[in-house]
C-alpha positions as CSV (number, residue, x, y, z in Angstrom):
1,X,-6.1,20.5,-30.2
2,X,-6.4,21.5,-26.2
3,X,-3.8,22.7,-24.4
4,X,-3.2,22.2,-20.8
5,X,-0.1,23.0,-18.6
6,X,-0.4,19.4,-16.7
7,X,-2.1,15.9,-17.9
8,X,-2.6,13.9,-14.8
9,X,-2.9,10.3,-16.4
10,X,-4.8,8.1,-13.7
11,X,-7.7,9.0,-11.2
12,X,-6.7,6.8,-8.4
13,X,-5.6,8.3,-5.3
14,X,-2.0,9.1,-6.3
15,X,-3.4,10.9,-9.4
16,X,-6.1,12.8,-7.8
17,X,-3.8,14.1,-5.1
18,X,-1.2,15.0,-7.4
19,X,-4.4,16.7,-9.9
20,X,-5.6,18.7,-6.7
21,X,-2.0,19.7,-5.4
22,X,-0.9,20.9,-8.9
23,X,-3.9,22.8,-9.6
24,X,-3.1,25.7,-7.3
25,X,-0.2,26.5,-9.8
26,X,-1.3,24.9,-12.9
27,X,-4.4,24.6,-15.4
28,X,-4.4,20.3,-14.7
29,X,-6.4,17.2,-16.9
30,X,-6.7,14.3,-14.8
31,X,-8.0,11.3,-17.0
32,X,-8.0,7.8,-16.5
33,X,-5.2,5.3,-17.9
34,X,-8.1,2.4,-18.9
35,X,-10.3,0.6,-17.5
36,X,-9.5,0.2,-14.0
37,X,-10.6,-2.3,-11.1
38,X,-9.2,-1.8,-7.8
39,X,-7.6,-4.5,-6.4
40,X,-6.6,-3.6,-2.2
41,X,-6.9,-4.9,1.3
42,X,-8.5,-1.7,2.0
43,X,-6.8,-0.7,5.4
44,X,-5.4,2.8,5.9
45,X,-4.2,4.3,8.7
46,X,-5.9,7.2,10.8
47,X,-2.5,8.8,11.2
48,X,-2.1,8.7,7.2
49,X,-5.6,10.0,6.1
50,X,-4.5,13.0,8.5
51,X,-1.5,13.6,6.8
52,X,-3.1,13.4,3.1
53,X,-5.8,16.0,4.2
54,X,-8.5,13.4,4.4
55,X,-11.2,14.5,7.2
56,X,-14.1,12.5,6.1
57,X,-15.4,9.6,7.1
58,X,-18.2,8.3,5.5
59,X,-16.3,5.6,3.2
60,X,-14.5,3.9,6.5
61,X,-16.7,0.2,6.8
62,X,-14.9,-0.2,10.5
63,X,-12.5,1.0,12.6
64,X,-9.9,-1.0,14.1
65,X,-7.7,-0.7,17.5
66,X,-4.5,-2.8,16.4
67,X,-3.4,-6.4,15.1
68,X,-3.0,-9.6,16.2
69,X,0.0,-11.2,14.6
70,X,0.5,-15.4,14.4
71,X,4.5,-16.4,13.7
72,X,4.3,-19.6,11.8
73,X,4.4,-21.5,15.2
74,X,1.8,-19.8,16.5
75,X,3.0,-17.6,18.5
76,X,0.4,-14.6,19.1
77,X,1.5,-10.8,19.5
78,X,-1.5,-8.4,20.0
79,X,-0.4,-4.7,19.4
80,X,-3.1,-2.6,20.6
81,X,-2.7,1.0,19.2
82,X,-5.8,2.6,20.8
83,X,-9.0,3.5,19.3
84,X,-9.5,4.5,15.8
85,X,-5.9,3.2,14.5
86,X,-6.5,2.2,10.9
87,X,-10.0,1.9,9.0
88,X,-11.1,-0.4,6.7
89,X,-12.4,1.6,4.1
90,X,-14.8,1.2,0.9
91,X,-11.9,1.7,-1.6
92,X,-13.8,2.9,-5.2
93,X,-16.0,5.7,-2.7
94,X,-12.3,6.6,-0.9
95,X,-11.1,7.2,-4.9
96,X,-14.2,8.8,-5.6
97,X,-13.8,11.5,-2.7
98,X,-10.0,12.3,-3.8
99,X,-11.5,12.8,-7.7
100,X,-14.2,15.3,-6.2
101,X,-11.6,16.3,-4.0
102,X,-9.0,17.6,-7.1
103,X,-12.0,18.9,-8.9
104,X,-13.1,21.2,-6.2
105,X,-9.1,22.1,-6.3
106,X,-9.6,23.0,-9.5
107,X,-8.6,20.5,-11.7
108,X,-11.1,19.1,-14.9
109,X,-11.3,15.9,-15.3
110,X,-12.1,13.9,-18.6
111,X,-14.1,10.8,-18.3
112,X,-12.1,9.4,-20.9
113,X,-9.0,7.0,-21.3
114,X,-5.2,7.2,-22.7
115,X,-4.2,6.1,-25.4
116,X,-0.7,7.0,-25.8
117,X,1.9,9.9,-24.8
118,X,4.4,10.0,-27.5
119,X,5.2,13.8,-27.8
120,X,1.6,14.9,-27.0
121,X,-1.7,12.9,-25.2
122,X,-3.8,11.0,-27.5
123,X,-7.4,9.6,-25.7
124,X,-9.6,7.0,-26.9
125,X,-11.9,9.1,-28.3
126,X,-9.4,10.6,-30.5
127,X,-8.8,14.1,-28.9
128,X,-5.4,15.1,-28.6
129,X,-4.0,17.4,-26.0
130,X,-0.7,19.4,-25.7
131,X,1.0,18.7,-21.9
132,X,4.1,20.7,-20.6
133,X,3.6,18.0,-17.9
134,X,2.9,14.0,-17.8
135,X,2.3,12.6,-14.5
136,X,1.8,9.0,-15.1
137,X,-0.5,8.1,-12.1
138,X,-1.4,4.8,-13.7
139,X,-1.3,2.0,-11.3
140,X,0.3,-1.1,-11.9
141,X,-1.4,-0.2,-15.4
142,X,2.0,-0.3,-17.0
143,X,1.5,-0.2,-20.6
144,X,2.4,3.4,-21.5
145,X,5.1,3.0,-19.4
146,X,6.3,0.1,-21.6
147,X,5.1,1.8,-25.2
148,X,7.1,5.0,-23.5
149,X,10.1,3.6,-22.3
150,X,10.0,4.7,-19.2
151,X,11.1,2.4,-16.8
152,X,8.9,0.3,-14.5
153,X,9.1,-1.7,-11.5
154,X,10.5,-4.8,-11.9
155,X,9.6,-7.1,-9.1
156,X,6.2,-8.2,-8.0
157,X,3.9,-9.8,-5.5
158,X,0.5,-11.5,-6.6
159,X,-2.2,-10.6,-4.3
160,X,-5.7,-12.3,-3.8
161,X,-8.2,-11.7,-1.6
162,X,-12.0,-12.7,-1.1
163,X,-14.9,-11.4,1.5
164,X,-16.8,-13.7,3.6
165,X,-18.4,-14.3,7.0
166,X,-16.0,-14.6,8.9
167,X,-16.1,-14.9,13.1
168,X,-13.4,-12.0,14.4
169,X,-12.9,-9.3,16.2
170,X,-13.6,-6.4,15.0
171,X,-11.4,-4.0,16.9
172,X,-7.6,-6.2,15.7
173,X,-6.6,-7.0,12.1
174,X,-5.1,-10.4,12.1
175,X,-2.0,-11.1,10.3
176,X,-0.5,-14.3,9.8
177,X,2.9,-15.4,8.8
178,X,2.1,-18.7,7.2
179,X,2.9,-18.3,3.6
180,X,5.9,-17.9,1.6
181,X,7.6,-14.2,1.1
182,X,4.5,-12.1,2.6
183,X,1.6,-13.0,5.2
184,X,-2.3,-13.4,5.1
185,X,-4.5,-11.5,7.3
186,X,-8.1,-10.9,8.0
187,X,-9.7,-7.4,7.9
188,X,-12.9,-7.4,10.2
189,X,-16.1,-5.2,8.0
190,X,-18.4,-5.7,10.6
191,X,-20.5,-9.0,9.3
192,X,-17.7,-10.2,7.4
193,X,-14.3,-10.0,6.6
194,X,-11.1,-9.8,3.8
195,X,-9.1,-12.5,4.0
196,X,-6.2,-12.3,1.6
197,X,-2.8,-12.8,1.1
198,X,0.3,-12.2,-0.9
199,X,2.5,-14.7,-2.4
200,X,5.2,-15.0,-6.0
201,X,3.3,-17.7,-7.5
202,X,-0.6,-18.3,-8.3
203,X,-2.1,-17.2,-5.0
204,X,-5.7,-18.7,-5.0
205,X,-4.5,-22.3,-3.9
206,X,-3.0,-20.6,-1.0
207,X,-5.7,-18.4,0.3
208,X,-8.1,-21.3,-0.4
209,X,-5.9,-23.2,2.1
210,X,-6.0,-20.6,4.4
211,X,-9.9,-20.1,4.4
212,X,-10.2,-23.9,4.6
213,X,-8.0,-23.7,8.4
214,X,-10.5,-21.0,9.4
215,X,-13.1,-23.3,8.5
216,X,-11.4,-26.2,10.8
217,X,-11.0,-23.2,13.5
218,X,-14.4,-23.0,13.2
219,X,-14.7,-19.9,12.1
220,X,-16.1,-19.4,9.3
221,X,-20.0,-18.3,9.3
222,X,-20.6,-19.5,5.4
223,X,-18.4,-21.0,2.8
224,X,-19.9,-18.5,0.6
225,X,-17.4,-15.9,-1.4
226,X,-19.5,-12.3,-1.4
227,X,-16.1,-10.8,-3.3
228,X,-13.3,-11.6,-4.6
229,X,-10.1,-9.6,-5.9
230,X,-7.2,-10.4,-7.1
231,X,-4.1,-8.1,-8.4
232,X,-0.3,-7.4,-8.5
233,X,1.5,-5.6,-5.7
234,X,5.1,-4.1,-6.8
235,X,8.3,-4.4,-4.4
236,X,9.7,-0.8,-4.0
237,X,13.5,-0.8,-6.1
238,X,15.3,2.4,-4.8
239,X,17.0,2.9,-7.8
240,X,14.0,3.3,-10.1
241,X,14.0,6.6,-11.3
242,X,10.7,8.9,-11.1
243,X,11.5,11.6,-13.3
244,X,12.3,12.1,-16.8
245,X,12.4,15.4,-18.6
246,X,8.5,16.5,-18.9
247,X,7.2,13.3,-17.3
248,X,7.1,11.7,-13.9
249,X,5.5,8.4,-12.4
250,X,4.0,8.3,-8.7
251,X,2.2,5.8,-6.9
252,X,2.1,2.1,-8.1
253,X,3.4,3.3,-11.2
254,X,6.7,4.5,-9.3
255,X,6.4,1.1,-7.5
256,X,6.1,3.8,-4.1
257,X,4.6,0.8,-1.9
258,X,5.8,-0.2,1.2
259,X,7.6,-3.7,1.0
260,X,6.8,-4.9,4.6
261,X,2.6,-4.7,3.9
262,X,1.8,-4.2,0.1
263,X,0.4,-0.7,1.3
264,X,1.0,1.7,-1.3
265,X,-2.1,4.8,-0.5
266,X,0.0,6.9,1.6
267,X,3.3,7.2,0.5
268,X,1.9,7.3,-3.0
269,X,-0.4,10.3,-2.2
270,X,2.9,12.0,-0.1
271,X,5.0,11.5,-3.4
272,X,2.3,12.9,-5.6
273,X,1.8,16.4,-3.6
274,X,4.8,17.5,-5.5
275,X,4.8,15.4,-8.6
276,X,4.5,18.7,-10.7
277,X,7.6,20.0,-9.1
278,X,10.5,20.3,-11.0
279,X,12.5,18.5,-7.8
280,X,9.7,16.3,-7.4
281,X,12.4,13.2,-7.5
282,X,14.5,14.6,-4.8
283,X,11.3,16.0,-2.8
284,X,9.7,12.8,-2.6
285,X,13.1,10.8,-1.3
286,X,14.0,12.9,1.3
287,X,10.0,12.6,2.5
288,X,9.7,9.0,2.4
289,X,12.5,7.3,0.6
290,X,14.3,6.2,3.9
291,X,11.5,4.6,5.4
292,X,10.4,2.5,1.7
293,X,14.4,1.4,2.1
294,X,13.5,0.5,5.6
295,X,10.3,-1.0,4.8
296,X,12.2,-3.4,1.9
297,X,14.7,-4.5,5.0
298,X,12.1,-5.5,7.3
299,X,10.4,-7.1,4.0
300,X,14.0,-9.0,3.2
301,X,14.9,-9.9,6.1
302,X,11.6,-11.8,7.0
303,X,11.4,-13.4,4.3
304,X,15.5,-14.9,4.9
305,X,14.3,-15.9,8.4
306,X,13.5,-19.3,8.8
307,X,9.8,-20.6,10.0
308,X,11.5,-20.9,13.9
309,X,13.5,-17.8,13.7
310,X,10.3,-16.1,12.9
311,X,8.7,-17.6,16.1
312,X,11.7,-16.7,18.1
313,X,11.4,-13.2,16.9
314,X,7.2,-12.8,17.6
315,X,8.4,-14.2,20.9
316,X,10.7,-11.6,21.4
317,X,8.0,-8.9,20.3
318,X,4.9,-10.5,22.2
319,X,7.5,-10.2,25.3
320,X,8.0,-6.3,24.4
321,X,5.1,-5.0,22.7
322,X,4.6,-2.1,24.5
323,X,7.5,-0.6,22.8
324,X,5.8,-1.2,19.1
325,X,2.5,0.7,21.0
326,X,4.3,3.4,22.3
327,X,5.7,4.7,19.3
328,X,5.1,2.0,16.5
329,X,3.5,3.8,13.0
330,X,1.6,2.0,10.4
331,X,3.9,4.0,7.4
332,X,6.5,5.8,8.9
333,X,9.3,2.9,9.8
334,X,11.5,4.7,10.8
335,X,9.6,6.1,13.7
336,X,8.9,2.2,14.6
337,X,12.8,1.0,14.9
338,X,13.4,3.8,16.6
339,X,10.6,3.0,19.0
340,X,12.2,-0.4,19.2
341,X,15.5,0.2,19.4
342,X,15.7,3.2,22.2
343,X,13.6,0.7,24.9
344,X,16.1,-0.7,26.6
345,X,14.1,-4.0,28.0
346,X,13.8,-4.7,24.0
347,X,17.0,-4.0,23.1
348,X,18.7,-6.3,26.0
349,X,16.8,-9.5,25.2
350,X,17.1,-8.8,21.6
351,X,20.9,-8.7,22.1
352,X,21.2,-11.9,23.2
353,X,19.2,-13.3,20.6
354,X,21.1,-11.7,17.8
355,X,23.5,-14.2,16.7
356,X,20.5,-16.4,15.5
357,X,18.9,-13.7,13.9
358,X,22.2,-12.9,11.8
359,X,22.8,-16.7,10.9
360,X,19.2,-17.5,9.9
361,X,19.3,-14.3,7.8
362,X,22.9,-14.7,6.3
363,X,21.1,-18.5,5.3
């Protein structure tokens, strides 16, 4: 039986960032939880890679500039951040740099899967290993969780997207606010685009819809489907707990995805830089627990607003985007209220507007 002082169980970002951090104090496994597709829109921001340690570029398919976001009305606000805000990335050769990554760190990794973790970690092959650690790193993989006990998230989007050809620009991200409790948005590549979305239900009749009025806009280049993925998304619950005695969850696992956009790469590789710390529940809310609270606001509140208070709110936000420009972040949300709220030509036509926005929430 091997011995190790951490098992890292999942070699996704979260798990490989948590691997590489932890081996600079402990001897670390990272192995995978199963067999594992990845299922995500792919866009990260620049700000974000910088703040994970990620330098490289060669997995980034485009850069983009900002987003173009359509209320249900069709009300456009264009957000230009500058150059190089957020890249669309190749998502298994991004993973595959953070597993090198932890290796390099230090960390051995076993091509191999879990089986179970009840009181020591069993893999497929039938090797058993002794862990003073568990970090379940597993996605939204949640069977060991379940056969554990240990509490999962509860709450869940359904997310499907396909690649085509698709006539965009290649500098904005377009988001549209068109479906029920999320939005669907195009990713420019280059030659073609993601065009997704997130919804509660069955979500290929409505992204099939939404390719077929980019069709009638003329827009797209084929009807052919070059990829398609489709996956669950977790809604962040603040009072799911992390930590428990010798084992901790991070990333999807820890439903550590921010509520406004499904993103979950960033904040799930912050959490897992101290997932082998024995405060790692406490570090990782005072890092980023305000701003997933935050981000599940914005998420609720949308979602209460009605299709025309949304188009009186783009309105007011196509009127004042400069604020959102000036100090608007991709993750942090704090940083983007703030922005918001401390420009005082936003604030004073906001003011007026606020007793819809309270009624059409309180509905």
């Amino acid at each position: 039986m091997t011995a190790y002082d951490a098992v890292v169980v999942g070699n996704g970002p979260s798990g490989s960032v948590a691997a590489c951090h932890g081996s600079a104090q402990y001897d670390v496994l990272i192995v995978g939880a199963g067999e594992r597709r990845v299922e995500c829109a792919g866009l990260i921001s620049r700000s974000g890679m910088r703040r994970i340690g990620v330098d490289r570029r060669d997995f980034v398919l485009n850069s983009v500039r900002g987003a173009k976001i359509y209320s249900p009305g069709g009300v456009e606000v264009v957000v230009d951040g500058g150059a190089d805000t957020a890249y669309a990335i190749d998502r298994p050769a991004f993973d595959r740099h953070l597993l090198d990554k932890a290796v390099d760190c230090g960390a051995r990794y076993a091509d191999d899967w879990v089986k179970s973790i009840n009181g020591q970690v069993t893999l497929r092959s039938g090797e058993r290993i002794e862990a003073n650690k568990i970090v379940l790193a597993t996605g939204t993989d949640y069977t060991l969780q379940i056969n554990s006990g240990i509490p999962r998230p509860r709450e869940f989007l359904i997310g499907g997207q396909y690649e085509m050809e698709v006539e965009c620009d290649k500098d904005y991200v377009e988001l549209h606010f068109r479906v029920p409790d999320f939005f669907a948005w195009v990713i420019p590549l280059g030659d073609r685009a993601r065009v997704g979305l997130c919804v509660k239900t069955n979500p290929r009749p409505y992204i099939d819809s939404f390719v077929k009025s980019l069709k009638a806009q003329g827009r797209l280049k084929s009807d052919k489907i070059l990829a398609e993925s489709f996956g669950i998304i977790p809604v962040h619950d603040p009072a799911l707990r992390t930590q428990f005695s010798n084992i901790v969850t991070v990333g999807d696992a820890a439903g550590q995805v921010k509520a406004s956009t499904g993103g979950g790469v960033i904040f799930g590789a912050i959490a897992a830089e101290n997932a082998l710390s024995p405060d790692y529940e406490r570090i990782w809310r005072k890092q980023i627990g305000w701003d997933m609270r935050l981000h599940l606001l914005i998420h609720r509140s949308l979602n209460r607003l009605s299709d025309r208070g949304k188009d009186r709110l783009f309105s007011i936000l196509k009127e004042h985007h400069r604020s959102l420009e000036r100090g608007g972040d991709m993750d942090f949300a704090a940083q983007t209220i703030k922005s918001m709220l401390t420009d005082r030509d936003f604030m004073l036509s906001a003011g007026a507007n606020l007793p819809w926005l309270i009624a059409d929430m309180i509905r």
